[in-house]
C-alpha positions as CSV (number, residue, x, y, z in Angstrom):
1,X,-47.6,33.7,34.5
2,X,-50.7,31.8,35.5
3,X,-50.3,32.9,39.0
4,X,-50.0,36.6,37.8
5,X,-53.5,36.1,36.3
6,X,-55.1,34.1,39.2
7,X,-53.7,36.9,41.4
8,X,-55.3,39.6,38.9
9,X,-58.8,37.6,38.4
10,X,-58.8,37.8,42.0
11,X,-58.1,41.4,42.4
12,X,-60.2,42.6,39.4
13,X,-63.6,41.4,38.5
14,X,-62.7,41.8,34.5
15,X,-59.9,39.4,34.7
16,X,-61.6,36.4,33.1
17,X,-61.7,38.1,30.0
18,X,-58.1,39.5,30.0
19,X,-56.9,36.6,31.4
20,X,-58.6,34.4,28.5
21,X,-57.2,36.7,25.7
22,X,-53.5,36.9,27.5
23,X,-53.6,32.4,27.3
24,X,-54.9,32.5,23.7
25,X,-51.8,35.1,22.6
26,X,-49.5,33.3,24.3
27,X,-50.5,29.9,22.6
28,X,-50.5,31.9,19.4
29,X,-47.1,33.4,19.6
30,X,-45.9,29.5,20.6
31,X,-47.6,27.8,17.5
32,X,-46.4,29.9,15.2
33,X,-43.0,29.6,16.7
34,X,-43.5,26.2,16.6
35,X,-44.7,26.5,13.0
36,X,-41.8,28.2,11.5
37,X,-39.3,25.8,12.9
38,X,-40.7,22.7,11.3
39,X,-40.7,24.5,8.1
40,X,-37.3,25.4,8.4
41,X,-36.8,21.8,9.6
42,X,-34.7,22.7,12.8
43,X,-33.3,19.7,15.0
44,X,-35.7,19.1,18.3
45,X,-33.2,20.8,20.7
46,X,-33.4,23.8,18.5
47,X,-37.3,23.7,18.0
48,X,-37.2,23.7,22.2
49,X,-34.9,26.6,22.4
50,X,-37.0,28.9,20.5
51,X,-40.6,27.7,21.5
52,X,-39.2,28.4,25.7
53,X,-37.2,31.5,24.4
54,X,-40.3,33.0,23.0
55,X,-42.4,31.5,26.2
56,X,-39.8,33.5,28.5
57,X,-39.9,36.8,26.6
58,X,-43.7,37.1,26.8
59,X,-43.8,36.5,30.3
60,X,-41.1,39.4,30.7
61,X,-42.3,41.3,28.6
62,X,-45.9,40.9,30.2
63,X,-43.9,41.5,33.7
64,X,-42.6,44.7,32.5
65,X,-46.2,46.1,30.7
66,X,-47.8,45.3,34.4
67,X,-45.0,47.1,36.8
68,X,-45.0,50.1,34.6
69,X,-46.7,52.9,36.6
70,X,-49.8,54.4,34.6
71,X,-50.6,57.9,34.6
72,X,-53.4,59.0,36.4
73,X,-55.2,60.1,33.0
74,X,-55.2,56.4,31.9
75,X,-56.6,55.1,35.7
């Protein structure tokens, strides 16, 4: 993910900002993850395999929102 963001910073002169905002929801969506396991009080192996499952899904799901053709309205 980070190099998809170097490459985009490069390419665009806004990245910075996006690029900022895409880090700080990806830390979110891991602390809460992180949060909700220790309150449920899930073994460490089990805390792992949600915080990387939820670390893999955003970087698809980011993948997919960036491959997706735009209409020309939108560009």
């Amino acid at each position: 993910m980070g190099l998809l963001l170097l490459i985009e910073f490069i390419s665009q002169r806004q990245g910075v900002a996006q690029s900022v905002m895409l880090w700080l929801l990806l830390a979110g969506a891991l602390a809460l993850t992180y949060w909700e396991c220790r309150e449920r009080d899930y073994r460490l192996k089990v805390l792992l395999w949600w915080v990387s499952f939820v670390a893999l899904t955003h970087v698809v799901g980011y993948l997919v929102l960036r491959l997706v053709p735009r209409s020309e309205s939108e560009s």
